[in-house]
N, C-alpha and C positions, 0 to 999 in steps of 0.2 A: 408903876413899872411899865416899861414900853415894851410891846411885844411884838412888835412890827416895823414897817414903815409908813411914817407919817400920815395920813388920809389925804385926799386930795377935796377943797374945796367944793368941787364938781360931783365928788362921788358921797350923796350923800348918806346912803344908806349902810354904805360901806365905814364910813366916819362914823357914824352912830354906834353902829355896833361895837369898832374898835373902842371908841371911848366908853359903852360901856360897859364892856368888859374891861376894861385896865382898870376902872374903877369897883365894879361891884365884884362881888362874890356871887356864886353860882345861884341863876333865878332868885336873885334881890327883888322883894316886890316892893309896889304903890303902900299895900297894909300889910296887916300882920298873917294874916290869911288868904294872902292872894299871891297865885305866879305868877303874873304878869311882869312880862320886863319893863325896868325904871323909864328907858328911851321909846318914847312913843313909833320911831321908826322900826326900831329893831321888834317890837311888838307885832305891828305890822307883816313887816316880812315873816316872822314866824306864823301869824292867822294864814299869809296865802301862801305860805308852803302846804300847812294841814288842810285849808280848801280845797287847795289845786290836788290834793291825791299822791299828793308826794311818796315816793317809800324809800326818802333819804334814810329817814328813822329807823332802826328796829323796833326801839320804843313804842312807834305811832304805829307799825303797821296796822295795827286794827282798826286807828281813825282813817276813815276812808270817806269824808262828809261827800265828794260829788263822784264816788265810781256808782253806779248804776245800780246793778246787782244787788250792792246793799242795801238802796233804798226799797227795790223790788220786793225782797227778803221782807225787811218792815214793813211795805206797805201788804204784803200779801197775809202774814200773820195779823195784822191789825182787822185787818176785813174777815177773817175768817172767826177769830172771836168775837168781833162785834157779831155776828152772825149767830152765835154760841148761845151769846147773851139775848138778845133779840128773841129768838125762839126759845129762851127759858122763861121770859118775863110774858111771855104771849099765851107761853100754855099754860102759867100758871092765875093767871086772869084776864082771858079772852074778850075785851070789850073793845067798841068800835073806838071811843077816844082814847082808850091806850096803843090800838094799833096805829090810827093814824100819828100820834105823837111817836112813836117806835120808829116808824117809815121816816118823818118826818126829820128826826134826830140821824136818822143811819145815813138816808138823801144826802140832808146838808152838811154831814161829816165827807161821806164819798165827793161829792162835789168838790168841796174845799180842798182835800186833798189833793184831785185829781188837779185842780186847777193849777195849787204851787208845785207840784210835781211835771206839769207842762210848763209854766213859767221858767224855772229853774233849768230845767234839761233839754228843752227842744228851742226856746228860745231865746235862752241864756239872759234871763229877767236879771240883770247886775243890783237892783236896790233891794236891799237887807233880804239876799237869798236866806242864810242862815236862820234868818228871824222869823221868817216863812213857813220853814220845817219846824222851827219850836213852835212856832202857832198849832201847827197842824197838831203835833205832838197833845200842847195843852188840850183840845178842842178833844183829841179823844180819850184824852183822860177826863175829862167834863160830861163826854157823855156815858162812861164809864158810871159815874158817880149818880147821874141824873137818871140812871138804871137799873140804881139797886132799890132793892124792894121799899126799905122806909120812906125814900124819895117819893115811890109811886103812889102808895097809901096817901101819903100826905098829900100831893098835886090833884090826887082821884079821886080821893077822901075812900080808897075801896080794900082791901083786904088780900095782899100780895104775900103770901107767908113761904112759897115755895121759891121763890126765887133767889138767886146766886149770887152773895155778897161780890163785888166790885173788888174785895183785895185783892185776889187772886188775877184777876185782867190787868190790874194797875202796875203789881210786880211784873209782871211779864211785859210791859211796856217800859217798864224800866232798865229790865235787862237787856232787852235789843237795842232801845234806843239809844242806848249809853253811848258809844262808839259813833254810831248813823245819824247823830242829829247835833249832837254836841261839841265843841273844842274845849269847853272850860269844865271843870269841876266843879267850878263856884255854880258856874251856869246851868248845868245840871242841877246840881243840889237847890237851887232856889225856885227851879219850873217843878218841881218834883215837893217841895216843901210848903209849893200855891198850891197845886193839887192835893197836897195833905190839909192843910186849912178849910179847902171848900169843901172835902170830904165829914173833916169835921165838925163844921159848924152846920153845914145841910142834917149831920145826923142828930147831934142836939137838938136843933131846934123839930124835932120830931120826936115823936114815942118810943123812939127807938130806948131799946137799953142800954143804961149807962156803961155796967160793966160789959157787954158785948162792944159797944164802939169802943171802949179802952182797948179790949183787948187786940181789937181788929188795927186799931192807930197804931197802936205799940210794934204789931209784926210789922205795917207799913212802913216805920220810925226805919227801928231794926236794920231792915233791908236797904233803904233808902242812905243808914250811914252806910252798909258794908260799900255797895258798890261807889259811894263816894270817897270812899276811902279807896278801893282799886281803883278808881278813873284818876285821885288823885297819886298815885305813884307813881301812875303810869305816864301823866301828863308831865310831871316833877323830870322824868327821868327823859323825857320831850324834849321838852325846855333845855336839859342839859347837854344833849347829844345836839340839838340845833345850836346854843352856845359853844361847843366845841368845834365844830363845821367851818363857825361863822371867826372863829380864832383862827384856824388853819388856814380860812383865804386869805387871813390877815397878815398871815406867817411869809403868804408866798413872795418870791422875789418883784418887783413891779417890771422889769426888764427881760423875765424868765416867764412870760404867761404863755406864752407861745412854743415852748420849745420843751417838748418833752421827754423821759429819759433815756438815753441811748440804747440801755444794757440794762436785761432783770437788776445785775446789781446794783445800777443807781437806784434803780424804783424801790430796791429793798432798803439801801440806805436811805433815801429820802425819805419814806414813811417814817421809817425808826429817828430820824429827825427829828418830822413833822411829831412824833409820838413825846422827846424831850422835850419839847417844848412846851406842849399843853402839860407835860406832869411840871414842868419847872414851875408852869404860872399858878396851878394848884398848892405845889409844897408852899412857892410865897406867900399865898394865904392860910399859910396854918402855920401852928408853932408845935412842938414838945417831939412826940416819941413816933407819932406821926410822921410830921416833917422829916424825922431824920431816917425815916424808914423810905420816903420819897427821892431824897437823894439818894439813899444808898442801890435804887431801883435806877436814876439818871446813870449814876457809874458803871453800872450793869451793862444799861443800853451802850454808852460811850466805848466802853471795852467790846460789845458784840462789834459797834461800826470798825473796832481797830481790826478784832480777827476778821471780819469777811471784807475790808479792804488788804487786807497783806494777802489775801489765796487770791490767785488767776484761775484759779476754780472751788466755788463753793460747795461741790459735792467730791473734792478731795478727799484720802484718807487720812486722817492722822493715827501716824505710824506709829508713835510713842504710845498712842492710849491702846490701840492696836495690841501693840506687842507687851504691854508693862502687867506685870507677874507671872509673865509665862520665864520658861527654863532658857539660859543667856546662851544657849547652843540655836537653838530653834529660835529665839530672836533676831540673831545674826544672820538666821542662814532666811528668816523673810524680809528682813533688809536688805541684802543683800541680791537675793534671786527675785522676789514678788514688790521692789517698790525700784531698784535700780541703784540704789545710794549708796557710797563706796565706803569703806572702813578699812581700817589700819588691820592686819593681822593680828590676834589675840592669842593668848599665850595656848598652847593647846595641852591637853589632856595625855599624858605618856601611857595609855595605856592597848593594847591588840588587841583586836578581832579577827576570825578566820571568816570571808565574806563567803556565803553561799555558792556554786557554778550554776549555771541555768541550765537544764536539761534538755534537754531535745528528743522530742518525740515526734519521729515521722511514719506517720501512716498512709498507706495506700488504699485510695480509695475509687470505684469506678465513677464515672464521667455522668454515669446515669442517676447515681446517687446525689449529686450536686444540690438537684431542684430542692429535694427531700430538707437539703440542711439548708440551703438558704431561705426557703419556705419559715422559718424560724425567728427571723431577721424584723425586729419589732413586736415579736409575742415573746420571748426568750430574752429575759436581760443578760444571764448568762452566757449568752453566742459565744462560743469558741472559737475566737480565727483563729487561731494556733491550727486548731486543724483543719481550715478550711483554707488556710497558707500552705501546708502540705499538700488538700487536695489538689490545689490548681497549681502546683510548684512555681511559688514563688510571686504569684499573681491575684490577689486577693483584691484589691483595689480594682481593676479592669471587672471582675465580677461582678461585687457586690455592686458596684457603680451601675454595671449595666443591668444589673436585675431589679434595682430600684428605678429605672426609669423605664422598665416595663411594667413594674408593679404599680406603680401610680401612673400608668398611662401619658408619660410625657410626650411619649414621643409621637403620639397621634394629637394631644392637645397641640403640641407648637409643629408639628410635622417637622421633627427628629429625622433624619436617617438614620436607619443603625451605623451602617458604615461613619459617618458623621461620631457618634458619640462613641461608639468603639471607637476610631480613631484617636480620639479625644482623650482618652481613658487610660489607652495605652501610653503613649507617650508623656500622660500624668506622671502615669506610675516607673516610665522609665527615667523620669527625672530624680526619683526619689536615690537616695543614698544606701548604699548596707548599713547601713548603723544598726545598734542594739535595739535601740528603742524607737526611735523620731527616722521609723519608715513606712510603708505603705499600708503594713498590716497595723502596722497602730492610726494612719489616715481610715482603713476602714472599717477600724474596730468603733473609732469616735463619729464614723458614720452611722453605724448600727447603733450608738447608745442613742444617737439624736433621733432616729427613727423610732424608737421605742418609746424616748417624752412625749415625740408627737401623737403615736398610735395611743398610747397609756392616758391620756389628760385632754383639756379642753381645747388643747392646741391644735389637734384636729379637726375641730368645730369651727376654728375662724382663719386656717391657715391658705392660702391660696395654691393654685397649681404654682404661680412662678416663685413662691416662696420655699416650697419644697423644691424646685430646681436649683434655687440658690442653694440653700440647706446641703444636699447635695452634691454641686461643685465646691463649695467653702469646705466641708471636711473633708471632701478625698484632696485638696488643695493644700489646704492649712497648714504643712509643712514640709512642701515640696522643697527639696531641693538643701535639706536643711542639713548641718557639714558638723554635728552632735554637737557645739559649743553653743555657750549664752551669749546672749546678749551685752552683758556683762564681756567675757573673753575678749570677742570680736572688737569691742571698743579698745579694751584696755591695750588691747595688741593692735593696734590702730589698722586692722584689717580693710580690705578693698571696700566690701561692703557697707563698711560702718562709714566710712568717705562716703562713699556714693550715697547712702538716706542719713548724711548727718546723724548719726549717733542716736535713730531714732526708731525706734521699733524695729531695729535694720532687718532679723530676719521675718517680721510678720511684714514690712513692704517688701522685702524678699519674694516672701511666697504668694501673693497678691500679685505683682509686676509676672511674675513668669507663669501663673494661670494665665492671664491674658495675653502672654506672650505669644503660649500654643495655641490661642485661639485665632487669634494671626494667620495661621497659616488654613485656608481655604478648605482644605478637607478634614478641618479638625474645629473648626469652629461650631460650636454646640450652641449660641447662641444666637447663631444668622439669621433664624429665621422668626426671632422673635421682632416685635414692630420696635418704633424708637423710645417709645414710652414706657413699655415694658424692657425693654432691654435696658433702658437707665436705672430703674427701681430697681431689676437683678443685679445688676452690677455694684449698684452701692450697696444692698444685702450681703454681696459677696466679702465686699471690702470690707465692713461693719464689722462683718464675723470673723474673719482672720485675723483682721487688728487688735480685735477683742481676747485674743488666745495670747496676746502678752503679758508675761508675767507680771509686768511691771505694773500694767494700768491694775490688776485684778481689784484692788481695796477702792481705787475709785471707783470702778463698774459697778461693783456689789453695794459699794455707800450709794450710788445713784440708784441702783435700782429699789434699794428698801425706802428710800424716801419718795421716790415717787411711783412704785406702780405696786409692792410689795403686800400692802393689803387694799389694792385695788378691785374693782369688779372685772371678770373676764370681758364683759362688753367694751372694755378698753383695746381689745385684740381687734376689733374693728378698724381699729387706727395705724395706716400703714407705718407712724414713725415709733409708735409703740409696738408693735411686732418685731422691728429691729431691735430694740432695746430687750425686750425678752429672746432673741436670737441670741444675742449676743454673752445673756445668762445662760442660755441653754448649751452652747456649743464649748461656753467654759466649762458647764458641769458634764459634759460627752469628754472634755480632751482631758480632764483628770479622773473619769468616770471609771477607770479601772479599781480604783479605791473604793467604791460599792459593789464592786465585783465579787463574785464569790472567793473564799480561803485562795484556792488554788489559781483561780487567776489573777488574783492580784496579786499574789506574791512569786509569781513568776514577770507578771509584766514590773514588778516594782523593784524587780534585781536587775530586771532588764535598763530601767532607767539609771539605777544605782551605778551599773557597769559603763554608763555614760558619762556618769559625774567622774566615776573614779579616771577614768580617761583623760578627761579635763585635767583634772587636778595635777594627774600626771607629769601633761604637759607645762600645767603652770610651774610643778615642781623644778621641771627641768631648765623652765625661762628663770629661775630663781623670783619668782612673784609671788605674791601672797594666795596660799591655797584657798579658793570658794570653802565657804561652809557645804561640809556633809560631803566634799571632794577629796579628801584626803583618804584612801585605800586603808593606810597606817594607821588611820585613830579613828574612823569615822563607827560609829554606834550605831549599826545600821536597823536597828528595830528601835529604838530612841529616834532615829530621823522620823521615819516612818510614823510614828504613833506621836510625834509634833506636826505633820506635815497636815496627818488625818485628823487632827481636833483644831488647828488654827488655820487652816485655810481650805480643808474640803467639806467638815463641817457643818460650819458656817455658811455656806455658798449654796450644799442642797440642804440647808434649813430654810433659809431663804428665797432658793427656785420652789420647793415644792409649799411653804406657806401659800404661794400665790397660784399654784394650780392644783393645790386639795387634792391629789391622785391618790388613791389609798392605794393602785399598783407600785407606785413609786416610794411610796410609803413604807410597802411592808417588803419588797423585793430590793429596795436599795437603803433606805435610810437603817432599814433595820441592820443589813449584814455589812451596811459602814459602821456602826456600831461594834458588832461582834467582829470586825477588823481591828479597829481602834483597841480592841479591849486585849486582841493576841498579842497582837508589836505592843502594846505596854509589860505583860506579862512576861513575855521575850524579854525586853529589857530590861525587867526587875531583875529576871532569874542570868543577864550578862552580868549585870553588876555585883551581883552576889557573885558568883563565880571572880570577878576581875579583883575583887575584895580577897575571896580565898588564897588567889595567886600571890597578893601582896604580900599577906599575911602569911604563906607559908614563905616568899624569899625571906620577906623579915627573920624567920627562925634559921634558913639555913646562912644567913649573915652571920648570926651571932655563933650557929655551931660553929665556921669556920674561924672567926674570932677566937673561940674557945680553943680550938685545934692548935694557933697559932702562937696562942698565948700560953701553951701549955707545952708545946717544943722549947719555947724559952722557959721553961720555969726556972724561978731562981736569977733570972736576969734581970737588971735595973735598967736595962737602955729603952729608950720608946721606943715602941711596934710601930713602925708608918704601915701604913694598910692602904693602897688603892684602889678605890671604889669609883667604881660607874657614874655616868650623870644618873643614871636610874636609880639606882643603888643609893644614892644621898638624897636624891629629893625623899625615896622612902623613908630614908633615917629619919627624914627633919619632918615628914609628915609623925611617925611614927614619936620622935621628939617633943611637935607640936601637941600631940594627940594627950 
């Protein structure tokens, strides 16, 4: 089988290998107990990969035969027990010709060594470096041998009985060297199986005893398989991972070596490629249940290439797995408002609800008391603008604005004027709309929730002075100007705005375009006096995070961030394009952050919103267009929206932000009382449906009384009763029918 393109002549290392791999099976050897590859080239190349220190491998990382270090390692353990042994065999028989024979042996050991350890590394000695190090190696296993005590008795003819049998020095040369001096298995096992022979026949042919050298050989044996059995795994799986390498160059295009891939996603296609291919060439050499488990892993790969070539973005949501077993009210209505995607009207539900009023509570407060409550602003999840929009009448935004850039001293870091960001501030907030919801006191309420992440978590440990400036203008910004319809609306009514940003985030470039509009103008420019460098990195954090506050992106945002930064390390905050990327989490969970709010304010800010939709919907009603989900005043289930809204998309988003900043504030002051949120509007809803059931259930009974009534003024007549019934009244019947 061909798995490439042809070899060229000229290349011949490259041909070798190709050819033999299309022929062999993985590490075919010369015998039956050898890895050596068939192709003496390809052989080759594989030794000066392992020479050179390669760490292609995972396999090999531990073959390291010329990094330095290693051999240091070996050779400093080698001279330290030789040293061990020397002064064991000296004290236990102190005579002048066993010291000089000790000296003598230790000398011409240390020489030798030193010699091929110079040769090898300082003057790059090319003839059989390899063979050099296993010299040295043998040579101290010899003197090993030639230093155990029956050796000396015999040579001395003298009486050495204290001295330190040799296995123990010779394992432990065996363990280090295994990696440091060797590429082969074989190779090892047969300098290691010399050294076991001269151990053994030195010890017979001496007094030694029979059964003590057995048992001493035998542990030698023992140890000498295990770790040839590891080197040979390990080498096995060498050899395989380098035959795979040497496929994949074979794979490449000949006309394509130069030009690298445009876009992550070719690189990611290409690998998963390059990955079919080596499994293809594997399944062809196998048969049975195997093989067909190897295709069925090709088709796998093939269909990944199909989905991440169909997305123009592979950290996309998909909407359907998204939404699939959740309730077909709350699916519609996150299609429809959090991904953009338009649907046909659905048949709707005939049943009432009386929507709650919002209350209004205005309190008077003196001027001097201000400090006292905005002093709360980041310790306090709870913050009440409601009453801090009464206190300043009407002017919440201009505040809280300027009192966080007192508080973090911006405006001596960039020398601010006041007049400069008051300016700034006001005319912020004088852009903002009366609407229910989406105006200044909801800009600075999702100011305060962000100030509280930062203060509460690690986000204060890596965030910068200009990142809180941005932080800062992006919330009191993020929906300036904003006219209470969606995104959705503005297109479908082919409004000014959706013309002018093409039908695309029209009001997050809305509210982006006219922050910087007011900054335009000279005495409101908050950013003047920042240099060019820093003012370009503010500006794109500004934009990040406004852009981010669309509904539509939310499931891309949140799928991007759990894949790459979600169970990351915070040392990742160091990185100014990952900072933006958790802004951009953070400022989504500040701008729906009313939902961790406590009972009472979230359920005043969530009628507040509700009374925006109803608005809409209104209008859609009136354009005869198909009502938004959860817009319809007449049927919408408004503690059912709620307790969907709060388990499939807010959730989700602070399980996700707070995974990755561990705040046990944010823990038990938000996630928990988004819980005991989620848990009211579900119970609310239980006990609406039960009620809307009663109602049904009692018109049902007062249909048939009147039935009864009617049929009973005729009694005694044979003509049929026509009876006109409601559209409400018969879908009852035929539920009731059906039932």
């Amino acid at each position: 089988m061909k798995i490439g393109p042809s070899p060229s002549h000229d290349d011949g290392l490259h041909a070798a290998s190709v050819n033999t791999y299309i022929g062999d099976s993985p590490c075919r050897s010369k015998k039956a107990f050898s890895l050596k590859f068939s192709n003496e080239a390809t052989e080759k190349a594989y030794q000066s990969q392992v020479l050179s220190g390669s760490d292609l491998f995972q396999a090999f990382l531990e073959i390291q035969i010329q990094k330095k270090h290693f051999f240091y390692n070996y050779y400093l353990i080698c001279i330290l027990y030789l040293i061990v042994y020397i002064y064991n065999a000296l004290s236990s028989a102190c005579t002048s010709k066993i010291i000089i024979f000790e000296l003598s042996l230790f000398g011409g050991l240390i020489l030798i060594n030193s010699i091929t350890f110079f040769l090898i590394f300082y003057i790059k000695f090319k003839f059989h470096n390899l063979f050099l190090l296993q010299l040295t190696y043998f040579f101290t296993g010899l003197f090993l041998v030639l230093n155990d005590a029956p050796v000396l008795n015999e040579v001395f003819e003298g009486d050495i009985s204290g001295s330190v049998s040799c296995i123990p020095g010779l394992i432990i040369m065996l363990i280090i060297s295994k990696f440091t001096l060797h590429t082969s298995y074989l190779c090892f096992a047969l300098w290691n199986l010399f050294t076991a022979l001269i151990y053994f026949v030195s010890h017979i042919l001496t007094e030694q005893s029979y059964l003590a050298t057995f048992i001493e050989i035998s542990i030698y044996l023992l140890q000498i398989s295990f770790e040839t059995r590891k080197f040979y795994t390990i080498e096995h799986s060498a050899r395989e991972q380098f035959q795979i390498e040497q496929i994949s160059k074979s794979n490449e295009p000949e006309n394509h070596d130069n030009e690298p891939a445009t876009s992550e996603l070719e690189k990611v296609t290409s690998k998963i490629k390059e990955s079919i291919s080596l499994i293809q060439y594997v399944a062809d050499s196998l048969s049975g249940e195997l093989k067909l488990k190897l295709n069925g892993a090709i088709k796998l790969a093939n269909t990944v290439i199909g989905i991440i070539s169909s997305k123009s973005n592979i950290y996309s949501a998909d909407i359907e797995a998204i939404t699939y077993g959740i309730d077909p009210e709350d699916r519609r209505y996150i299609k429809e408002t959090w991904t953009g995607l338009q649907y046909l009207p659905e048949k709707r539900i005939r049943h009432r609800m009386r929507t709650l009023k919002t209350s209004e509570l205005r309190k008077e407060y003196h001027e001097d008391e201000l400090i006292g409550v905005l002093s709360q602003i980041g310790k306090n999840w709870n913050f009440d603008m409601f009453f801090l929009k009464d206190c300043t009448h009407d002017k919440p935004l201009h505040i809280v604005g300027s009192y966080c850039i007192k508080k973090y001293r911006l405006d001596d870091t960039f020398s601010i004027p006041e007049s400069v960001y008051t300016c700034f501030f006001e005319k912020l907030e004088s852009l903002y709309k009366n609407n229910p919801f989406h105006n200044s006191s909801h800009a600075a309420d999702m100011l305060a929730s962000s100030i509280y992440f930062i203060n509460k978590s690690i986000l204060s440990d890596y965030y910068l002075e200009f990142d809180i400036l941005a932080t800062i203008i992006a919330c009191l910004g993020h929906d300036v100007g904003h006219p209470a319809f969606s995104n959705r609306f503005l297109v479908t009514n082919k409004d000014e705005l959706a013309i002018l940003y093409n039908d695309t985030s029209v009001l997050e470039m809305m509210h982006c375009s006219t922050v910087f509009q007011i900054m335009k103008q000279t005495n409101a420019n908050i950013l003047s006096t920042l240099s060019s460098d820093t003012w370009i990195m503010v500006r794109k954090e500004i934009v990040e995070m406004i852009l981010a506050t669309d509904m539509q992106k939310h499931f891309d945002i949140l799928g991007q961030f759990r894949v790459k930064l979600m169970n990351s390390s915070p040392k990742v905050l160091e990185n100014y394009e990952t900072r933006i990327d958790i802004m951009k989490i953070m400022v989504k969970s500040a701008d729906i952050g009313h939902a961790a709010k406590s009972r009472e304010l979230h359920e005043r800010w969530s009628l507040l919103v509700i009374e925006e939709f109803f608005n809409q919907g209104d209008i859609e009603k009136l354009k005869n267009q198909p009502i938004s989900m959860y817009c319809d005043r007449e049927t919408t289930d408004v503690a059912k929206s709620q307790a969907g809204f709060l388990k499939n998309i807010v959730m989700p988003l602070y399980e996700a932000f707070n995974q990755f900043l561990q705040s046990s504030y944010i823990d038990s002051n938000c996630m928990d009382q988004l819980k005991i949120n989620m848990r009211s509007w579900e119970y609310k809803s239980a006990r609406h449906r039960n009620r809307v059931k009663t109602v049904i259930k009692n018109e049902n009974v007062s249909v048939y009384d009147n039935l009864s009534k009617k049929w009973s003024l005729r009694r005694g007549s044979t003509s049929v009763v026509h009876i006109e019934a409601t559209e409400e009244d018969s879908l009852n019947s035929s539920n009731t029918d059906h039932n």
